[in-house]
TIMIBA-465988 format. One record per residue (C-alpha): x negated, y, z negated. Coordinates in steps of 0.05 Angstrom, whole numbers, padded with zeros to 5 digits, always signed. Each point is the difference from the previous one (the first is absolute). Layout:
! residues N
XYZ...
! end
This chain:
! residues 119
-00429+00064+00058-00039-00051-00049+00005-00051+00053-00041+00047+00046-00048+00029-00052-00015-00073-00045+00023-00052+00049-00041-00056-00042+00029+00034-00071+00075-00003+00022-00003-00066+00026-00016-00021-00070+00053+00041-00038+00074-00032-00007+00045+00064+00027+00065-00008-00018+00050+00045+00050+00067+00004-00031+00049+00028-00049-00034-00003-00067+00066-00027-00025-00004-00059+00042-00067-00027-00011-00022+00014-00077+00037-00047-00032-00034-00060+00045-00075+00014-00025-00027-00031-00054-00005+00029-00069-00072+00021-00010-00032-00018+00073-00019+00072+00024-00063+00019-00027+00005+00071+00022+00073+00044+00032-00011+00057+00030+00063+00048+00016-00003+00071+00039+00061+00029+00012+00048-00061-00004+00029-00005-00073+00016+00073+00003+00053-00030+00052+00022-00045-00046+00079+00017-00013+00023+00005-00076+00038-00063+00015-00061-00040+00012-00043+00012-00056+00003-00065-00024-00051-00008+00052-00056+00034-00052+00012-00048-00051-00018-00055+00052-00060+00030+00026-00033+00004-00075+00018-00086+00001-00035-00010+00067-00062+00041-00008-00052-00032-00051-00061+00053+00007+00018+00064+00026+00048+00045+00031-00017+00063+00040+00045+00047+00018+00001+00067+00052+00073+00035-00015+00037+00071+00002+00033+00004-00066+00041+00060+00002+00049-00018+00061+00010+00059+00056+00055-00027+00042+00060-00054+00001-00045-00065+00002-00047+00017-00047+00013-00025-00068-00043+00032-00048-00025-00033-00067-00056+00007-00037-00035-00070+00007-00051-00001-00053+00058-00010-00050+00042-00039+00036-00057-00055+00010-00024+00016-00077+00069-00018-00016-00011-00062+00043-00062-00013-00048-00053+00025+00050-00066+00038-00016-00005+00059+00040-00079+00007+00005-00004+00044+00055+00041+00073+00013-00016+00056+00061+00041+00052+00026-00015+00022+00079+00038+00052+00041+00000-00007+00076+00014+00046+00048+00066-00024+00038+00003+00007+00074+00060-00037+00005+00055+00041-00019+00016+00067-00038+00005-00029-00069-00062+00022-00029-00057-00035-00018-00013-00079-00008-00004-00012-00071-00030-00068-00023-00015-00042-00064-00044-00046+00012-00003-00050-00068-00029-00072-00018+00028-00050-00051-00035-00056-00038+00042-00055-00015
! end
């Protein structure tokens, strides 16, 4: 879809399109100004949480982040992420609840955190 909608923005934007696993230990520590996550670390299994510690190394400004933290079904992993990247030594500057109304399924509403952390 952001090819169609910002064809010049996208072209400008690495994208990486694999396991998370794979990739995040080949980026540089500190060369991402800004990470934005929706809906991906809440993914992440508990066996790959070593993956958060590498994502404080890599960022150097900011990271943004679009979650469910409470976990409704079998691949969700909930967590409550302001701690776990406070733990990591992040500043959480930024904190807002939003419901959505789900019209994908039958388990209730689409509950989101949306939070940014200064590094």
């Amino acid at each position: 879809m952001g090819r169609q909608l910002y064809p010049d923005t996208v072209g400008k934007i690495p994208l990486i399109w694999s396991p998370i696993e794979e990739q995040i230990m080949r980026i540089p520590n500190n060369s991402i100004d800004v990470m934005f996550t929706m809906g991906v670390l809440m993914h992440l299994h508990p066996s790959s949480t070593w993956v958060f510690n590498y994502i404080k190394h890599i960022i150097r400004k900011y990271l943004i982040i679009a979650e469910e933290e409470g976990g409704v079904c079998e691949y969700v992993f909930p967590r409550n992420y302001k701690t776990l990247f406070e733990n990591l030594k992040l500043k959480q500057i930024y904190e807002e609840y939003v419901e959505y109304p789900n019209d994908v399924d039958n388990l209730g509403k689409i509950k989101v955190t949306y939070r940014v952390f200064k590094k």
